[in-house]
C-alpha positions in Angstrom: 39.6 -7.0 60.6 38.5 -4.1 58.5 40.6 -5.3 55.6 38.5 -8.8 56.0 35.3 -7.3 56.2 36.2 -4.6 53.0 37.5 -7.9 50.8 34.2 -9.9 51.4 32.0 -7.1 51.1 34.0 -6.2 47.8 33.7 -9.9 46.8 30.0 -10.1 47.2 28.9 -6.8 45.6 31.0 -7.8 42.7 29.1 -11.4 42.3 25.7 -9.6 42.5 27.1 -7.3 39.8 27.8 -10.3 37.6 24.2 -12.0 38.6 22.9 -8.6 37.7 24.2 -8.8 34.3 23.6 -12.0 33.3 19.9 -11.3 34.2 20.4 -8.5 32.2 21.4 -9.9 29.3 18.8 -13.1 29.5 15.8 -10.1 29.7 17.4 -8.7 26.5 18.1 -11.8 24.5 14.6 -13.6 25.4 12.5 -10.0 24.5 14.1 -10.1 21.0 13.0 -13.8 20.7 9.8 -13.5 21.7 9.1 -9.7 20.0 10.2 -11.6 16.6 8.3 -14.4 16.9 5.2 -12.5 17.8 6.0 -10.3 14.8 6.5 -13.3 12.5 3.9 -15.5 13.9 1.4 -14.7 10.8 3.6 -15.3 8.3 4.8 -18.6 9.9 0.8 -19.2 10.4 -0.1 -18.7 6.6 2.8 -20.1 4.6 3.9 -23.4 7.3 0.9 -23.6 9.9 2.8 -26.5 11.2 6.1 -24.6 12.5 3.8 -22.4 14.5 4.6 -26.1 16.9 8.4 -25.2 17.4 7.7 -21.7 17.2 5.2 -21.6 19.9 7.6 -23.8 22.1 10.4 -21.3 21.9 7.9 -18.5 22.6 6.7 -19.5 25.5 9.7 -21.2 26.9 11.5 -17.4 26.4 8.7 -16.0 28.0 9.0 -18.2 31.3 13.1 -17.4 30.9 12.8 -13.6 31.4 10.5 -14.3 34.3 12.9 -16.0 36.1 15.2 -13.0 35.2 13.0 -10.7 36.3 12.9 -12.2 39.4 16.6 -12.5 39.9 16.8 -8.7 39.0 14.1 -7.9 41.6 15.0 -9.9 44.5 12.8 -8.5 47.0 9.5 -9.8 44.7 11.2 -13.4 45.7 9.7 -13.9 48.7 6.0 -12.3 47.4 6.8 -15.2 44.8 7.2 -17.8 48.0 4.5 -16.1 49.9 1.6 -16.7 47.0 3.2 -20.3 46.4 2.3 -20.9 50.2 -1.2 -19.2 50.2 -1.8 -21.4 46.9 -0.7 -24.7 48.2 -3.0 -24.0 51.9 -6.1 -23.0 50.2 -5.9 -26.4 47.7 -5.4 -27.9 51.1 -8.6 -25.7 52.2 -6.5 -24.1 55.3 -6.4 -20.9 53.9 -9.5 -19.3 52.1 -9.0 -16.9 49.1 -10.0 -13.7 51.3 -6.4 -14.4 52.7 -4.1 -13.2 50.3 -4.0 -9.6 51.2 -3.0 -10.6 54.4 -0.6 -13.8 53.7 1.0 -11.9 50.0 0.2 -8.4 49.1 0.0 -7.1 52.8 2.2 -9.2 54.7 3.2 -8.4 58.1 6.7 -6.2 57.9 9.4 -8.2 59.7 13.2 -7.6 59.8 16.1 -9.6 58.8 17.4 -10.2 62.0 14.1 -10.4 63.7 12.0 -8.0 66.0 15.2 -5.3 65.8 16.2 -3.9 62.2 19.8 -4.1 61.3 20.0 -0.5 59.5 23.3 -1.7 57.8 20.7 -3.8 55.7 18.7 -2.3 53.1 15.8 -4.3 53.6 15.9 -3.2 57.0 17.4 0.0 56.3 13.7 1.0 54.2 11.1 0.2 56.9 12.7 2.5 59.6 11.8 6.4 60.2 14.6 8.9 59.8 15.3 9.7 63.2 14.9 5.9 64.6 17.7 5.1 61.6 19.6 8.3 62.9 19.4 7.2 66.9 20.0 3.4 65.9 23.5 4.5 63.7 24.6 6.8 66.8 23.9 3.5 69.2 26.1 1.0 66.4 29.0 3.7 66.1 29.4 4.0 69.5 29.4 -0.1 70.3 32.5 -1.5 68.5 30.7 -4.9 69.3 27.7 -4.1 68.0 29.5 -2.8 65.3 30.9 -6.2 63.8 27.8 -8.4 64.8 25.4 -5.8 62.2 28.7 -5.9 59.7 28.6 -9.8 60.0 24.6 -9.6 59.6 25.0 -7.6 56.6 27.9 -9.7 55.0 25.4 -12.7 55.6 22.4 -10.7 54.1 24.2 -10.4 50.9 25.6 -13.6 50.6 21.7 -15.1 50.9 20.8 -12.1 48.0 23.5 -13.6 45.8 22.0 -17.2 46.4 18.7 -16.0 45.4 19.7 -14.1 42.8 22.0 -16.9 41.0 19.6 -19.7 42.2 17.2 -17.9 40.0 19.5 -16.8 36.7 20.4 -20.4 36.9 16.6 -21.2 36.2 16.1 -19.1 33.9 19.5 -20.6 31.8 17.9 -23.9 32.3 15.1 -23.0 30.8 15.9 -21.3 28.2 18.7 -24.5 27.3 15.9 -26.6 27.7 13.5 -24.8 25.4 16.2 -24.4 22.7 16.6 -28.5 22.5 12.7 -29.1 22.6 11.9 -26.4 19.7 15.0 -28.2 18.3 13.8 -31.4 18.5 10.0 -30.0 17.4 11.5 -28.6 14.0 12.7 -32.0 13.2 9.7 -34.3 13.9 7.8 -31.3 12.2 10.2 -32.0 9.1 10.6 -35.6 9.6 7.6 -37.6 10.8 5.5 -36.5 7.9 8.2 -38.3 5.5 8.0 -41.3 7.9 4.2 -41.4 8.1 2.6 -43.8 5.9 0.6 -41.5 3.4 -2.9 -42.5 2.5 -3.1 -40.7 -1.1 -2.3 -42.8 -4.2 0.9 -43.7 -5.3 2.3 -40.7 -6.8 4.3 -42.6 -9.3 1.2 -44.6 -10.4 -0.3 -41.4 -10.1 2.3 -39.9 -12.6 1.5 -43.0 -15.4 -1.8 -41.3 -15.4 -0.8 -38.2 -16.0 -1.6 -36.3 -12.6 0.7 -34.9 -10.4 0.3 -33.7 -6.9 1.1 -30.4 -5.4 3.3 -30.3 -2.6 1.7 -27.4 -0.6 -2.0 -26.5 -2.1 -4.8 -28.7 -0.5 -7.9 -27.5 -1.8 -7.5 -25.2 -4.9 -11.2 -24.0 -5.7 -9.7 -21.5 -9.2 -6.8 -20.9 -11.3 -6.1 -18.5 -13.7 -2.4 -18.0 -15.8 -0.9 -14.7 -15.8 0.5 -12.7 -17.8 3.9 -13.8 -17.1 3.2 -17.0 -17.8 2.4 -18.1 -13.6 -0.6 -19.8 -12.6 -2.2 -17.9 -9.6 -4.3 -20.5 -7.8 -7.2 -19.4 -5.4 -8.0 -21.9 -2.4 -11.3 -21.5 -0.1 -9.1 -21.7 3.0 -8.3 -17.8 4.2 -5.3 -18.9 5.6 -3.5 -19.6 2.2 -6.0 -17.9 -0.3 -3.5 -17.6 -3.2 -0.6 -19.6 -4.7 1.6 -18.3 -7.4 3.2 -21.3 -9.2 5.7 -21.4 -11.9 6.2 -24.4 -15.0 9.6 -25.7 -15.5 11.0 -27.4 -18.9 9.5 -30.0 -17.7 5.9 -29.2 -17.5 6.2 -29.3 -13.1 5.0 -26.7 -11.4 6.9 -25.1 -8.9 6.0 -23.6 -5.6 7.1 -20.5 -3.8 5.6 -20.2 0.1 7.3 -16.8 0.7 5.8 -15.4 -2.5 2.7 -17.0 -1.4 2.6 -14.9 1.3 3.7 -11.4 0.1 0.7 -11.9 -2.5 -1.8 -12.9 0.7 -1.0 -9.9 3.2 -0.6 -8.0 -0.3 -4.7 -7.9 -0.2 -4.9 -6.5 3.4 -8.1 -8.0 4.1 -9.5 -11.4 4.9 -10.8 -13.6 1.7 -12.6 -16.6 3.1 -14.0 -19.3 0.5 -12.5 -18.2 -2.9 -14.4 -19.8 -5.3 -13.3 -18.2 -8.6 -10.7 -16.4 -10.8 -10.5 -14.8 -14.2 -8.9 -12.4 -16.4 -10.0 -9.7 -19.1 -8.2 -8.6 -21.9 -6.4 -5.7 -20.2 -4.6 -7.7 -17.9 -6.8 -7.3 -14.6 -7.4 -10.0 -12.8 -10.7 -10.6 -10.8 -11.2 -13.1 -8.0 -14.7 -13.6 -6.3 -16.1 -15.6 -2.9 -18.7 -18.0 -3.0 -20.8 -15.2 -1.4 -22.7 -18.3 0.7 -23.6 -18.4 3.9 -21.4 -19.6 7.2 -22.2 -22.9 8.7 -24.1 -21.6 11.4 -26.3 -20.0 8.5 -25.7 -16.2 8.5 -24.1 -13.9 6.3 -20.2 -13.6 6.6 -18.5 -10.0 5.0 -15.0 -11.8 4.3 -17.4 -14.3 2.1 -18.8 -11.5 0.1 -16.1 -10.1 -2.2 -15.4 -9.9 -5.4 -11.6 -8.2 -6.6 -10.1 -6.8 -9.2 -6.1 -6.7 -9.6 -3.1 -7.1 -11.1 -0.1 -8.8 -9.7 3.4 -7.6 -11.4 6.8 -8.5 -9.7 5.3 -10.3 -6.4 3.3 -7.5 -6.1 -0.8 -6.7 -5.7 -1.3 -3.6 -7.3 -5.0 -1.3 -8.5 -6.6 -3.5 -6.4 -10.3 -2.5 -5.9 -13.3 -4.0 -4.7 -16.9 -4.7 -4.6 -18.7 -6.2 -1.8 -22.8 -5.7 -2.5 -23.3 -8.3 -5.3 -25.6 -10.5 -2.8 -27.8 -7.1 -2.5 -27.9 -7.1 -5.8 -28.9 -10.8 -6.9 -31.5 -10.5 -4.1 -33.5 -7.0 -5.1 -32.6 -6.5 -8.5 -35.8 -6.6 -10.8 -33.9 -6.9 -13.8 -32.2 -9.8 -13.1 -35.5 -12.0 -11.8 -37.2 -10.9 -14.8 -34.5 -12.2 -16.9 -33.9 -15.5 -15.3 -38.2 -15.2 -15.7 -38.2 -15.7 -18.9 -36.2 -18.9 -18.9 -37.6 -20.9 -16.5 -41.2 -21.0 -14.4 -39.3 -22.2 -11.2 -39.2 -19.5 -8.2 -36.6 -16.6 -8.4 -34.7 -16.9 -5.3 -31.3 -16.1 -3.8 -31.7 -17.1 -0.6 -29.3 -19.5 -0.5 -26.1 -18.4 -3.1 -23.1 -20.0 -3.7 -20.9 -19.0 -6.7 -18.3 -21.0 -7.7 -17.7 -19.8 -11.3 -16.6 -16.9 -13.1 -15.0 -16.1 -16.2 -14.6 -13.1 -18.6 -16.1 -13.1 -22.0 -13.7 -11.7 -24.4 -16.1 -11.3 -27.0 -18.7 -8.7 -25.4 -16.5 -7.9 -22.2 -18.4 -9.3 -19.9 -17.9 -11.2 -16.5 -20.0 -14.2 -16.2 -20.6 -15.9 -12.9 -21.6 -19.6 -13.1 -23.8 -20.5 -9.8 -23.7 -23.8 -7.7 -26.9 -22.2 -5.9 -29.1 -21.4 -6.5 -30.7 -24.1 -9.1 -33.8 -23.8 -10.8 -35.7 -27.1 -11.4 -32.3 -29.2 -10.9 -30.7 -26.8 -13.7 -28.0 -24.4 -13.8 -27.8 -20.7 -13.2 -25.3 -18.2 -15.4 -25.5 -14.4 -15.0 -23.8 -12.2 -17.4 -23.1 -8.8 -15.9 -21.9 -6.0 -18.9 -20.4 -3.6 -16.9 -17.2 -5.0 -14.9 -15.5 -2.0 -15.6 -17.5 0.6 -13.9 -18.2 -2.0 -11.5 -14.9 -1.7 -10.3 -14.0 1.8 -11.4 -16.7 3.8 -10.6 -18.3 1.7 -7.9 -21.7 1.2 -10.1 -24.3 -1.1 -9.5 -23.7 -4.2 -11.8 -26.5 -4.4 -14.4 -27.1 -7.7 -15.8 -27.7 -7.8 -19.6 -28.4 -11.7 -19.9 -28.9 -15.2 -18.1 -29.1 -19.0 -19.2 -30.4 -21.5 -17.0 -28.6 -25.0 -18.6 -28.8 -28.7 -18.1 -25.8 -30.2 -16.9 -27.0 -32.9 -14.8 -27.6 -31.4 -11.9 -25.1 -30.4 -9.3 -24.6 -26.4 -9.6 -21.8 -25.3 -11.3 -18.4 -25.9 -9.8 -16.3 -23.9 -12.5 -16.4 -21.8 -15.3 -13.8 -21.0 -18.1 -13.9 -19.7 -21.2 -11.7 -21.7 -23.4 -9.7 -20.1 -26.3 -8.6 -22.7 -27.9 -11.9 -24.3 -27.9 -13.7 -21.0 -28.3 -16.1 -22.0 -26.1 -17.1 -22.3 -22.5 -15.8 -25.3 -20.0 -18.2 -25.5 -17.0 -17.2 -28.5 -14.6 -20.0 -29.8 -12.0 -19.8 -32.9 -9.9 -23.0 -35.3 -9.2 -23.5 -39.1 -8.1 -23.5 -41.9 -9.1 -26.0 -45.3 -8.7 -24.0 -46.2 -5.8 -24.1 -42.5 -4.3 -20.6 -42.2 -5.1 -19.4 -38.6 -6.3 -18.0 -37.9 -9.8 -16.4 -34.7 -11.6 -18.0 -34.2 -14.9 -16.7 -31.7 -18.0 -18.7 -29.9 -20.3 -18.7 -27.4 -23.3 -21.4 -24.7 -23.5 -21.0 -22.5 -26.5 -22.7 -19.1 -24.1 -25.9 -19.3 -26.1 -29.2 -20.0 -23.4 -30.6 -21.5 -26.7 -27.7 -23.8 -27.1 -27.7 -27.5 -24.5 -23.9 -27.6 -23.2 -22.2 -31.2 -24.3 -20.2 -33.6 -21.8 -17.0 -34.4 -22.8 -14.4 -36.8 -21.9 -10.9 -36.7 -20.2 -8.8 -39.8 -19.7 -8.7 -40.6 -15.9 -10.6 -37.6 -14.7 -11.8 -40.2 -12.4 -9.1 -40.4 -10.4 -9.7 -37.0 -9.6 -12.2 -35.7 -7.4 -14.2 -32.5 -7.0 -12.7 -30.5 -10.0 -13.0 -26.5 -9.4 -10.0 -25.3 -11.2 -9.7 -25.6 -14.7 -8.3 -22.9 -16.9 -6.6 -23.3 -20.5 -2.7 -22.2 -20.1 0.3 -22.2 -22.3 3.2 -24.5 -21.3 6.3 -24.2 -23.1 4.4 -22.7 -26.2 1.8 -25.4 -26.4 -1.3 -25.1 -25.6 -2.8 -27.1 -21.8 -5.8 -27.5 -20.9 -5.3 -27.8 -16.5 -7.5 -29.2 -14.1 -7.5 -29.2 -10.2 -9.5 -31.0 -7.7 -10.4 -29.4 -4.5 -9.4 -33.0 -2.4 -6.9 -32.2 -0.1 -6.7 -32.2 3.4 -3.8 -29.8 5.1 -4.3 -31.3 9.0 -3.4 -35.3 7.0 -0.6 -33.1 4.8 -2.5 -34.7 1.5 -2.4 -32.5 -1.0 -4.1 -32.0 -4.3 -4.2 -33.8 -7.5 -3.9 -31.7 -11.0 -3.1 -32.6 -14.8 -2.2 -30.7 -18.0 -4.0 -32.4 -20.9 -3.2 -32.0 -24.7 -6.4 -30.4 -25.9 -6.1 -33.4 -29.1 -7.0 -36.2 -26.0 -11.0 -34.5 -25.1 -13.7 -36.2 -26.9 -17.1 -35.4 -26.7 -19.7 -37.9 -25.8 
């Protein structure tokens, strides 16, 4: 008889043991899954916003798994589990009210396994008796061999319901954690998939291609661009989720894309950049970056729209990067600067309302020169040269502006700004309507002097391109390109944006 009740005892301790470790080893492998994907979730975020899908789906279906393991680890939180399932279901069914669950859940009546008398052989039991009531009840058992078979039997039974619980429960959380590895599964392929089956509502690529323009494969809305020094084209985009793209040019005049670059050069700035509107470079190698320093749609001031950068980027890498962040004080209190813009036209000074969308470097004066979309002054352009970038950004100083030109380009505001080396002149790019209302990219040439009108020119099938803000001249292969970009994309349809190099011998002036 003892040899029976040894073996089954034996037996069950040893399959709680094994449920005990395969809970164990669930908590373990679901914490690493969901600590990593927490810890990845940004970078999945800013380079592929829609994996976050099967991502998110794994997460959470991890989460739920180590619950379940939890609970098989901790048995005796089952039935607090049942307990609040029961007060839940009774007050939906308004028989219970939700002043109830201290009594019904947290505070529940203490009741025995084998009813109104506590089988101490139990450890359920064995915890809700005093010391001397367990000490008087093990003195009645040992001297009752009867008594002491029936609470060996109870106790045999106990843990053969414990293992039921315990496995019922590690077999949950297996199910759900095989059934959350099939539906992130299945939710990486239709994220990689169903775009490809879609019908896409851009042009024809290869139609697209006859024309000269090519489409990016992941930049939507590229508001800047700007070639390094190595020869890459870093691309600014007003979204702050993808800010910058660093793209390289085959033999074959492509341009390549690198997402994991991408986002090492993002979290390389450490700081939010929301509605980058413009890039340029000096003649040291810097490279400066600027916000359209405008005003959030709800009409107030935003501080990630009101930076302008200087950096460098070398190997992947953001490095001297500094910073100023007061330039709307400035356009809205310096004297100097109304005074200036004064003298060219009679229209109100202003800066109420700014938005700057241009920027370049003049190499011949070092200078930076922003090119406004807003403010305008009698339907006419604003450009602000400021001549000291360099203690600007060095030695924090106020930015003194030196000159301004307010130009006619057809209204519109200006949407870039370039100087143009090959042209040695300035390429502004605005966009107005038409007689039907319909909107149009325009290029123009603008020598820097406010005496001097700018003069449209012409690019074959601009057209086709809409809402040019990126244009920058760039060496491909050793010959000289002139790019342009239109900010038309749209990430949540997955159409991305149109560009084309153009042989400078193609512009023609009008």
């Amino acid at each position: 008889m003892e040899t029976m009740f040894r073996n089954a005892v034996r037996s069950e301790m040893e399959l709680l043991a094994l449920a005990a470790t395969k809970a164990n080893i669930m908590i373990s492998l679901n914490g690493f899954i969901v600590s990593a994907l927490m810890i990845s979730g940004a970078f999945i975020f800013s380079s592929s916003p829609e994996f976050l899908i099967p991502a998110s789906t794994f997460m959470i279906t991890a989460a739920a798994s180590i619950v379940f393991a939890l609970l098989s680890a901790s048995p005796e939180r089952i039935g607090k589990v049942r307990a609040a399932r029961e007060w839940l279901k009774d007050v939906l069914r308004r028989r219970a009210k939700l002043s109830d669950w201290k009594t019904r859940v947290s505070h529940a009546e203490t009741r025995f396994f084998g009813g109104a008398q506590p089988n101490i052989l139990i450890y359920e039991d064995r915890v809700k008796v005093q010391k001397e009531e367990y000490w008087e009840m093990m003195q009645e058992i040992m001297g009752d061999r009867k008594q002491v078979y029936e609470k060996m039997s109870d106790h045999l039974y106990w843990l053969g319901l414990l293992a039921d619980k315990q496995f019922k429960y590690i077999n949950l959380s297996y199910s759900v954690f095989r059934w959350g590895l099939l539906a992130s599964l299945f939710a990486f392929i239709g994220v990689k998939t169903l775009p490809a089956l879609m019908p896409s509502s851009a042009d024809n690529s290869a139609e697209l291609r006859a024309l000269g323009i090519d489409m990016f494969k992941g930049v939507y809305e590229p508001s800047a661009v700007q070639q390094l020094p190595d020869g890459r084209l870093l691309i600014a985009e007003d979204e702050p989720n993808h800010a910058f793209s660093i793209l390289s040019i085959d033999k074959s005049e492509q341009l390549i894309e690198d997402e994991s670059l991408d986002t090492r050069i993002i979290t390389g700035f450490k700081r939010r950049l929301n509605d980058l509107e413009a890039l340029a470079r000096d003649d040291e190698g810097f490279i400066y970056a600027l916000t359209s320093h405008s005003r959030n749609k709800k009409g107030q001031r935003s501080p990630d729209r009101e930076h302008m950068l200087r950096f460098k980027i070398q190997n992947g890498e953001v490095l001297g990067l500094t910073s100023y962040d007061d330039l709307t004080q400035v356009l809205e209190s310096d004297t100097k600067l109304h005074d200036l813009i004064h003298e060219r036209t009679n229209a109100e000074v202003s800066f109420e309302e700014i938005n700057i969308e241009g920027m370049t470097f003049d190499p011949v004066k070092k200078r930076l020169v922003l090119g406004f979309r807003d403010p305008e002054f009698n339907n006419m352009a604003l450009v602000a040269f400021i001549a000291n970038p360099k203690e600007v950004f060095e030695h924090k100083s106020k930015p003194e502006f030196d000159e301004v030109a307010v130009i006619d380009i057809a209204g519109g505001g200006i949407r870039s700004l370039n100087y143009d080396p090959i042209l040695k002149t300035y390429i502004i790019a605005n966009e107005v309507k038409d007689e039907a209302g319909e909107r149009f990219s325009q290029l123009w040439t603008w020598s820097g002097k406010h005496s001097d009108e700018p003069q449209k020119i012409t690019l074959p099938n601009l057209q086709h391109i809409k809402n040019v803000e990126a244009v920058d001249s760039i060496t491909v292969n050793g010959k000289p390109r002139l790019i342009v970009m239109g900010d038309e994309g749209n990430a949540s349809k997955k159409l991305t944006a149109k560009y084309m190099m153009v042989d400078y011998s193609t512009l023609s002036k009008d």
